[in-house]
PDB file of N, CA, C and O in Angstrom:
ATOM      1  N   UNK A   1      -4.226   8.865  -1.305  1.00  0.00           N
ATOM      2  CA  UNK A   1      -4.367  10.186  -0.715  1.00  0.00           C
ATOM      3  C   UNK A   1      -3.933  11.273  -1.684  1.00  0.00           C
ATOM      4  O   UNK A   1      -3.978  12.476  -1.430  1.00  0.00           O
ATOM      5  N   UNK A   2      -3.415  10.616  -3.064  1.00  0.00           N
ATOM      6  CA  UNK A   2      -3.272  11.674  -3.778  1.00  0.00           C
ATOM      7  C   UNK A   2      -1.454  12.337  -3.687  1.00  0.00           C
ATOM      8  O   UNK A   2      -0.960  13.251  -4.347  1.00  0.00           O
ATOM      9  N   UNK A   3      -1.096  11.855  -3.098  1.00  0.00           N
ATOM     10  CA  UNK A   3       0.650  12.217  -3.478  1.00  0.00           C
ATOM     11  C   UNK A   3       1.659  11.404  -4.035  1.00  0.00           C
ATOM     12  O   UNK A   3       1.821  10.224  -4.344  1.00  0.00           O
ATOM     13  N   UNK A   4       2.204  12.343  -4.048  1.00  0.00           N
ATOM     14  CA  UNK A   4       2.964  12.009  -5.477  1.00  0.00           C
ATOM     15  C   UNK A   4       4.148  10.963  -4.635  1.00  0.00           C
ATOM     16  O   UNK A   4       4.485  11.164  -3.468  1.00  0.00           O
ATOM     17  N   UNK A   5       4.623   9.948  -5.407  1.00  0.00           N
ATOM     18  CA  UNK A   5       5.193   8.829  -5.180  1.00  0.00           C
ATOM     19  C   UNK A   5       6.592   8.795  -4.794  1.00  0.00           C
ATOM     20  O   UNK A   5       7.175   7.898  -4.184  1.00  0.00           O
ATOM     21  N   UNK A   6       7.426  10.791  -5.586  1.00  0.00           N
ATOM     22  CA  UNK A   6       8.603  11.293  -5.283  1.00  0.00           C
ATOM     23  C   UNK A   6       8.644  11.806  -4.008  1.00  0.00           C
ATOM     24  O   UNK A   6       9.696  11.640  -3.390  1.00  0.00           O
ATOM     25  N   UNK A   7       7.517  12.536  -3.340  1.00  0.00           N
ATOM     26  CA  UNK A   7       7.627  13.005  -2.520  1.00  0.00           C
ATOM     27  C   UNK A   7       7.472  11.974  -1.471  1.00  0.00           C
ATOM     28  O   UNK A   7       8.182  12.353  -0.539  1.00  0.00           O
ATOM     29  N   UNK A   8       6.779  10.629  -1.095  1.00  0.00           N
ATOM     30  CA  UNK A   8       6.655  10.047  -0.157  1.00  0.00           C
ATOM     31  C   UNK A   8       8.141   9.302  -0.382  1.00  0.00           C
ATOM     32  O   UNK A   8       8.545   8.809   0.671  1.00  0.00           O
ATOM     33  N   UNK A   9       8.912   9.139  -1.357  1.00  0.00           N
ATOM     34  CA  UNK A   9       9.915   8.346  -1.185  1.00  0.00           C
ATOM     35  C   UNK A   9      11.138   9.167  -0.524  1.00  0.00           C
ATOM     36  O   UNK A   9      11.966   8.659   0.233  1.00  0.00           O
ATOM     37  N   UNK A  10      11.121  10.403  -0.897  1.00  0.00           N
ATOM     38  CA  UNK A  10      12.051  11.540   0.444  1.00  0.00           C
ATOM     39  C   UNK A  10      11.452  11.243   1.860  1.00  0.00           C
ATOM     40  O   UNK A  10      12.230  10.721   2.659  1.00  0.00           O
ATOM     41  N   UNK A  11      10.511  11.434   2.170  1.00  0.00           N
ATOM     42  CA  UNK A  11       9.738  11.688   3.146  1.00  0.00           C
ATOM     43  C   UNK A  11      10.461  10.285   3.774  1.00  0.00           C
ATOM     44  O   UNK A  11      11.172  10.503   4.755  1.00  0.00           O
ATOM     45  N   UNK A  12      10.360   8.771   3.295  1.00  0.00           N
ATOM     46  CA  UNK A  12      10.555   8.034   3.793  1.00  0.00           C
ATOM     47  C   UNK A  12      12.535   7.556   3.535  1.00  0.00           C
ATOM     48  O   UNK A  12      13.204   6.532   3.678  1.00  0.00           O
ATOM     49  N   UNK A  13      12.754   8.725   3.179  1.00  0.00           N
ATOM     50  CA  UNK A  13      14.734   8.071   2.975  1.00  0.00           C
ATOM     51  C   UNK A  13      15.285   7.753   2.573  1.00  0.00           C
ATOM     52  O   UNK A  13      16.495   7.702   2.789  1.00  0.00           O
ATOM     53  N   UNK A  14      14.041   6.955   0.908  1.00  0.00           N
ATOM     54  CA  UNK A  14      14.938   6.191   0.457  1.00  0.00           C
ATOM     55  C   UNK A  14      15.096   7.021  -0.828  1.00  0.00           C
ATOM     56  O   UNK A  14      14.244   7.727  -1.369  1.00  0.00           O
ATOM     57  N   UNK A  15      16.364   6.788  -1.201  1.00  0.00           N
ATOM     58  CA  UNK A  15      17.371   7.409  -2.401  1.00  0.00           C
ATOM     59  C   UNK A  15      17.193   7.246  -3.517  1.00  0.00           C
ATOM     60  O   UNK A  15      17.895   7.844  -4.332  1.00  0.00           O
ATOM     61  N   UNK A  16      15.952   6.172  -4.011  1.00  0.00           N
ATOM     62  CA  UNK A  16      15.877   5.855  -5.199  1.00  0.00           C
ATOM     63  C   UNK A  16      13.840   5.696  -4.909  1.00  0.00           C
ATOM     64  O   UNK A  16      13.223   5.269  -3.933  1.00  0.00           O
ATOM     65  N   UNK A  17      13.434   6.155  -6.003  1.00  0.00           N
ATOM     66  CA  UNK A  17      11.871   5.973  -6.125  1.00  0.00           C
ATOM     67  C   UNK A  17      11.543   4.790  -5.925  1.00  0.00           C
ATOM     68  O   UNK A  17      10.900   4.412  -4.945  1.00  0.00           O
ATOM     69  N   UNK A  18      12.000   3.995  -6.945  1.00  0.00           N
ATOM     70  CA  UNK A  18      11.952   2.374  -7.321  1.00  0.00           C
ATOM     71  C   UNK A  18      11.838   1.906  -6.263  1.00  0.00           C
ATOM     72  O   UNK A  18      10.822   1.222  -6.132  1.00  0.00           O
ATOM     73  N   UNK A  19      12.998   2.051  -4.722  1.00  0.00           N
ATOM     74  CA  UNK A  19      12.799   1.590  -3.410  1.00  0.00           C
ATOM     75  C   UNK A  19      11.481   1.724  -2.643  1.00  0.00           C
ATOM     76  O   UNK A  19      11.189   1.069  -1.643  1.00  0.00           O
ATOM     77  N   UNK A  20      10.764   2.598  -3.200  1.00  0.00           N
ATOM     78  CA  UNK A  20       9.498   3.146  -2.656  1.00  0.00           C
ATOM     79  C   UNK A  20       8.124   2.086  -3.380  1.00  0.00           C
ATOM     80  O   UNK A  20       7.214   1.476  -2.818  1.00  0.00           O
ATOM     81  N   UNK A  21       8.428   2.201  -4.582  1.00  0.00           N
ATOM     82  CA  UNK A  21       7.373   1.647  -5.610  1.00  0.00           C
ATOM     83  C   UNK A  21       7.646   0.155  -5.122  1.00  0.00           C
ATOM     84  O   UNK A  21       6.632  -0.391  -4.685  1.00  0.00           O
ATOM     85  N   UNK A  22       8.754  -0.584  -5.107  1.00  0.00           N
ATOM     86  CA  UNK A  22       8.896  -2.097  -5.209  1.00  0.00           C
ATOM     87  C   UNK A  22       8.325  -2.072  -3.381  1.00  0.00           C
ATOM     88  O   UNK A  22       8.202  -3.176  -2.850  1.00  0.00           O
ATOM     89  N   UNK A  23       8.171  -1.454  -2.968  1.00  0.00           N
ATOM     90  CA  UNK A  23       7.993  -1.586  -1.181  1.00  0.00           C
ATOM     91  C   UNK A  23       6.812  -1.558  -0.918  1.00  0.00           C
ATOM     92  O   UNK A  23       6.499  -2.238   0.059  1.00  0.00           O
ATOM     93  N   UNK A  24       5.952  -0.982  -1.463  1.00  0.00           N
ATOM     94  CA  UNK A  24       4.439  -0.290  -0.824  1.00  0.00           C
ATOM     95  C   UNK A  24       3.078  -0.415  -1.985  1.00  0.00           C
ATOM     96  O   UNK A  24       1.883  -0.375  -1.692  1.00  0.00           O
ATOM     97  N   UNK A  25       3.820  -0.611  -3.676  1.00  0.00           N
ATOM     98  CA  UNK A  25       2.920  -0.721  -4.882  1.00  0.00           C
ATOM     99  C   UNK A  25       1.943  -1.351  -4.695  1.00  0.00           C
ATOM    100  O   UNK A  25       0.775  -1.072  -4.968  1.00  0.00           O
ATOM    101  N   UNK A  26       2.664  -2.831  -3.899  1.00  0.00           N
ATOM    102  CA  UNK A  26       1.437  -4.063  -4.105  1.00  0.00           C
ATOM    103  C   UNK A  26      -0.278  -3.556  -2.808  1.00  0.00           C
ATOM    104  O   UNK A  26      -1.291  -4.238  -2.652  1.00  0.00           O
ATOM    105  N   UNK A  27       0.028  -2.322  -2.216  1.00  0.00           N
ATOM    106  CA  UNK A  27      -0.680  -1.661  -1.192  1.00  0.00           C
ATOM    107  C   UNK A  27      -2.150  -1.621  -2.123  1.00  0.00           C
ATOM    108  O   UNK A  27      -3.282  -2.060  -1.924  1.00  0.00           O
ATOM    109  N   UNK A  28      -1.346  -0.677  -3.494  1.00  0.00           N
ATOM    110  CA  UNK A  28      -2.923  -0.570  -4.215  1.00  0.00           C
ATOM    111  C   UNK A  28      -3.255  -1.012  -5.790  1.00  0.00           C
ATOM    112  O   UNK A  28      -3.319  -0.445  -6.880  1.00  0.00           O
ATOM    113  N   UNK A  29      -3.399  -2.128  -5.354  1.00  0.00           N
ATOM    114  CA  UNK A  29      -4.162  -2.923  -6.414  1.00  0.00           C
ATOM    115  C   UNK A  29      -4.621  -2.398  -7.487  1.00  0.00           C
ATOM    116  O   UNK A  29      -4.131  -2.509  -8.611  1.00  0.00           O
ATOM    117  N   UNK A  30      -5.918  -1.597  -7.073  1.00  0.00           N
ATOM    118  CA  UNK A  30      -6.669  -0.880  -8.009  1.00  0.00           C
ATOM    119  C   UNK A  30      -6.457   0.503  -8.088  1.00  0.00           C
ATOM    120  O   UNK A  30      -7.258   1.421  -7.916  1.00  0.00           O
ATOM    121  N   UNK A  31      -5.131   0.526  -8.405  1.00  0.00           N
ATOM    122  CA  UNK A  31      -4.662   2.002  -8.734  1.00  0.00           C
ATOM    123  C   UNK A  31      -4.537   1.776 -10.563  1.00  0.00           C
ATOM    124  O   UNK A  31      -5.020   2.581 -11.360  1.00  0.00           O
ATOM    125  N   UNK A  32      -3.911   0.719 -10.896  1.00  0.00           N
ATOM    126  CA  UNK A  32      -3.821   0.979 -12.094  1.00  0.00           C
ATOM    127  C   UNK A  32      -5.351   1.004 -13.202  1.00  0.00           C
ATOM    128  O   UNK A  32      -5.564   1.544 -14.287  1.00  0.00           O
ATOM    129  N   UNK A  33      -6.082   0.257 -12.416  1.00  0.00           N
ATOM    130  CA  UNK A  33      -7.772   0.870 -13.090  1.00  0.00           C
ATOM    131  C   UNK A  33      -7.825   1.921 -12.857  1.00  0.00           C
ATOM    132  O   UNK A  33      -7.631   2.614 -13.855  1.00  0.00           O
ATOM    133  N   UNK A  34      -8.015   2.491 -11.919  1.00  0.00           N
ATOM    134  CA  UNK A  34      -8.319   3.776 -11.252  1.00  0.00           C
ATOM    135  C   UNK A  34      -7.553   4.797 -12.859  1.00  0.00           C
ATOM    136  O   UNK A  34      -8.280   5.279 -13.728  1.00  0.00           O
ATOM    137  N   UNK A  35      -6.318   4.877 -12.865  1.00  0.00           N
ATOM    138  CA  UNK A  35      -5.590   5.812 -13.526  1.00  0.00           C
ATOM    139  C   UNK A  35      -5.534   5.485 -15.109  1.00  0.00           C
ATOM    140  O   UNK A  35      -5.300   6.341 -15.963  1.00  0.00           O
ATOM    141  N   UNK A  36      -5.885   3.562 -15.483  1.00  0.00           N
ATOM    142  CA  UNK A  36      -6.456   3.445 -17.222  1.00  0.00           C
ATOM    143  C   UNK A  36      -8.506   4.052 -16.885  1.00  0.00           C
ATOM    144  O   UNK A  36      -9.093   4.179 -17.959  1.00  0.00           O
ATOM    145  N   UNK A  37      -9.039   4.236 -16.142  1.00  0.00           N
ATOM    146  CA  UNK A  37     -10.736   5.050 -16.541  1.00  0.00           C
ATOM    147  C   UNK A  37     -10.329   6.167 -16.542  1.00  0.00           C
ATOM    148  O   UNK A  37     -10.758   6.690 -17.570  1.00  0.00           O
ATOM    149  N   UNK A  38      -9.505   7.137 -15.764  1.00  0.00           N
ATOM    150  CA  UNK A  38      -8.796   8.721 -16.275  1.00  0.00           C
ATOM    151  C   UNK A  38      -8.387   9.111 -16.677  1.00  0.00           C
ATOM    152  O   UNK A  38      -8.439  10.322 -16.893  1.00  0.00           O
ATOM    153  N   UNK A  39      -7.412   8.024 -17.209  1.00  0.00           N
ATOM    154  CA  UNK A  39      -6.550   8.444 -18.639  1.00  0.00           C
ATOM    155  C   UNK A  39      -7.509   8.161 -20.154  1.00  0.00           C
ATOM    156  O   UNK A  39      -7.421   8.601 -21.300  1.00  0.00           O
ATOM    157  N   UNK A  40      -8.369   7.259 -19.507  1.00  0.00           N
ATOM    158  CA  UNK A  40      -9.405   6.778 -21.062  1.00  0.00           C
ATOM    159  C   UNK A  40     -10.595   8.123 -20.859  1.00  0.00           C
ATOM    160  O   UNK A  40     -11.296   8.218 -21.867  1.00  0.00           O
ATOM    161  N   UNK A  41     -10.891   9.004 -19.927  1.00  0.00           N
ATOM    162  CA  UNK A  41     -12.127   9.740 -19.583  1.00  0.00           C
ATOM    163  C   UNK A  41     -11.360  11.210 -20.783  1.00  0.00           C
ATOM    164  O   UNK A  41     -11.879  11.924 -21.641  1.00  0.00           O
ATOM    165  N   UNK A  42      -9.668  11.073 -20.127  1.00  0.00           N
ATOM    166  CA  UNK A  42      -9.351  11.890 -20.566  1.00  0.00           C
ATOM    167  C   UNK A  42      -9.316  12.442 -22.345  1.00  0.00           C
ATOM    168  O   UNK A  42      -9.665  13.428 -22.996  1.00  0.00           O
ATOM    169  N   UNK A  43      -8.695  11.176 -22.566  1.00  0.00           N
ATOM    170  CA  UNK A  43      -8.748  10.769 -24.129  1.00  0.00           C
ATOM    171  C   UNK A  43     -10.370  10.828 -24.623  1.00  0.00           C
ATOM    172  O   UNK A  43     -10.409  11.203 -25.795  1.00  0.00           O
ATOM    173  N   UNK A  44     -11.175  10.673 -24.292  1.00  0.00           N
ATOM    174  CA  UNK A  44     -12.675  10.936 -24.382  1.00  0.00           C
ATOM    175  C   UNK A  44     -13.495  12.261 -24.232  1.00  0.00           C
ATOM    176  O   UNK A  44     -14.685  12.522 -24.411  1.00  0.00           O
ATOM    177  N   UNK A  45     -12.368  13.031 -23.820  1.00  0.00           N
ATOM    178  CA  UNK A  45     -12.756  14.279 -22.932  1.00  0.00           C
ATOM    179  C   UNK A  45     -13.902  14.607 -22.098  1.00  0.00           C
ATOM    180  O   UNK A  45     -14.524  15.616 -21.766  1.00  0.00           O
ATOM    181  N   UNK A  46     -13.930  13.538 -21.921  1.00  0.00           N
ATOM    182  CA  UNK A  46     -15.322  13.612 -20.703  1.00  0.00           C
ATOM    183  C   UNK A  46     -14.531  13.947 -19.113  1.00  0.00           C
ATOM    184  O   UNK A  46     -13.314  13.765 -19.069  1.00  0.00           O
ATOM    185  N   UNK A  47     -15.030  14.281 -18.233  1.00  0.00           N
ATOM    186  CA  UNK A  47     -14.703  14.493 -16.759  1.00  0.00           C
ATOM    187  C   UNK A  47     -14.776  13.201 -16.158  1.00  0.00           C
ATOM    188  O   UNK A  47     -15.563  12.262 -16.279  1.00  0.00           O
ATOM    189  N   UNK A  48     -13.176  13.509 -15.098  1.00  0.00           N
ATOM    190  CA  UNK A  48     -13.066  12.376 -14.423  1.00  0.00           C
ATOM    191  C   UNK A  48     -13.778  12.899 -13.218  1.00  0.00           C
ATOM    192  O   UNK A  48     -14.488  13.875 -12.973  1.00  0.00           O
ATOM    193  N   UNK A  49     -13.265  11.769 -12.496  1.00  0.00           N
ATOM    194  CA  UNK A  49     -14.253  11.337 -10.879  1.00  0.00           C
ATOM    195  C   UNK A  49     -13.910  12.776 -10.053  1.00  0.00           C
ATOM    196  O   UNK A  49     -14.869  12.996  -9.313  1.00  0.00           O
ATOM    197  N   UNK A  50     -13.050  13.660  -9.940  1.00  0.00           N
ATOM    198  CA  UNK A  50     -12.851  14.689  -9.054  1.00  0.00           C
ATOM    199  C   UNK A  50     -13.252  16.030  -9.913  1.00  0.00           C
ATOM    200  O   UNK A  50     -12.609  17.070  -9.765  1.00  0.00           O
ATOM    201  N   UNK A  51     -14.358  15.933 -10.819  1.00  0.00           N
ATOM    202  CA  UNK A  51     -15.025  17.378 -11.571  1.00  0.00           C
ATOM    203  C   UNK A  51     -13.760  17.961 -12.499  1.00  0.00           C
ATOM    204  O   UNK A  51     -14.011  19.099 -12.895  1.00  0.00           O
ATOM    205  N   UNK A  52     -12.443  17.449 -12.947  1.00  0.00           N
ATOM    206  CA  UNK A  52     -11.504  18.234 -13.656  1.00  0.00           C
ATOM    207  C   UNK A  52     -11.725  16.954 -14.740  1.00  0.00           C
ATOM    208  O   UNK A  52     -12.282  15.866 -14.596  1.00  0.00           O
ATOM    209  N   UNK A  53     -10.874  17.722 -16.157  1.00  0.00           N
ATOM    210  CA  UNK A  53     -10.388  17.170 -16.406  1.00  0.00           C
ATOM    211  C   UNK A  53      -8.925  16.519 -16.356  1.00  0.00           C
ATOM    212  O   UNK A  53      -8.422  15.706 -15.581  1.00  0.00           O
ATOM    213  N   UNK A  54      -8.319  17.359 -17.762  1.00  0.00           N
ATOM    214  CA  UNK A  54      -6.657  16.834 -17.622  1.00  0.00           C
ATOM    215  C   UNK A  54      -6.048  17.235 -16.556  1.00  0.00           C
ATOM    216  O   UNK A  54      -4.941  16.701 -16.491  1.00  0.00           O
ATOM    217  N   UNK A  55      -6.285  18.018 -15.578  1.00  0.00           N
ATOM    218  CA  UNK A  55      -5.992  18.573 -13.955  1.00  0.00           C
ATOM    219  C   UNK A  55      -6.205  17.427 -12.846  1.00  0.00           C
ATOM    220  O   UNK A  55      -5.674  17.545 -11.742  1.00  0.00           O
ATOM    221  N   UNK A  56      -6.978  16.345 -13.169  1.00  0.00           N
ATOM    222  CA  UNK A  56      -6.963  15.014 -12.117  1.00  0.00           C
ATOM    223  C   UNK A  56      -6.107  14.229 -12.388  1.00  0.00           C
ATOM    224  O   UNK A  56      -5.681  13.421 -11.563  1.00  0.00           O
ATOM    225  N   UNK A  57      -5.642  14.318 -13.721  1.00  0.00           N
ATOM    226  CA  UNK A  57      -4.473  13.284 -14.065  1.00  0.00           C
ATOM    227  C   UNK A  57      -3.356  13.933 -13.556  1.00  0.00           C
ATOM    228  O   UNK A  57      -2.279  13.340 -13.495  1.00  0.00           O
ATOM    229  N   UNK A  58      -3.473  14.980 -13.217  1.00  0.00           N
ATOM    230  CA  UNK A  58      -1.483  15.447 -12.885  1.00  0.00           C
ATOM    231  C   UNK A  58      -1.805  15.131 -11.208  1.00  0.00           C
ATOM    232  O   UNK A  58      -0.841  15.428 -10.502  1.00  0.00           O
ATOM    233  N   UNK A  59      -2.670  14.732 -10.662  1.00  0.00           N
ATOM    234  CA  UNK A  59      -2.903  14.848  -8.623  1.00  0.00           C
ATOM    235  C   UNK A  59      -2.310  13.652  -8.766  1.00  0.00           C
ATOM    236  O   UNK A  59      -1.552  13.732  -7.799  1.00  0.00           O
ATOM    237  N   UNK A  60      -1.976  12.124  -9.457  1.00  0.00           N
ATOM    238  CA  UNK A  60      -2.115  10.641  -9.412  1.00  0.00           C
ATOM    239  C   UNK A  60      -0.941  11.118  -8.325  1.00  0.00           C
ATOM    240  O   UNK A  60      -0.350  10.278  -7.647  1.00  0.00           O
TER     241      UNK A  60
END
């Protein structure tokens, strides 16, 4: 959905990010493709999937 990983880990209480990431990561699989084709589109300077460039990499 596009938010940021600090903010859902307040949202949910816990005190440390890591508690968030080790809890919910294995949710999306294909996040880390997702973010090596935007980081490689970027380095290419071609446009990623949401019409920006280096501006889609800061939404991950």
């Amino acid at each position: 959905m596009g938010c940021q990983p600090l903010l859902i880990a307040d949202r949910l209480g816990h005190e440390k990010i890591q508690t968030t990431l080790n809890t919910y990561s294995h949710l999306y699989p294909n996040k880390q493709a997702e973010v090596a084709a935007q980081l490689e589109n970027v380095m290419n300077g071609t446009t990623v999937s949401n019409g920006s460039q280096i501006a889609g990499v800061a939404n991950l």
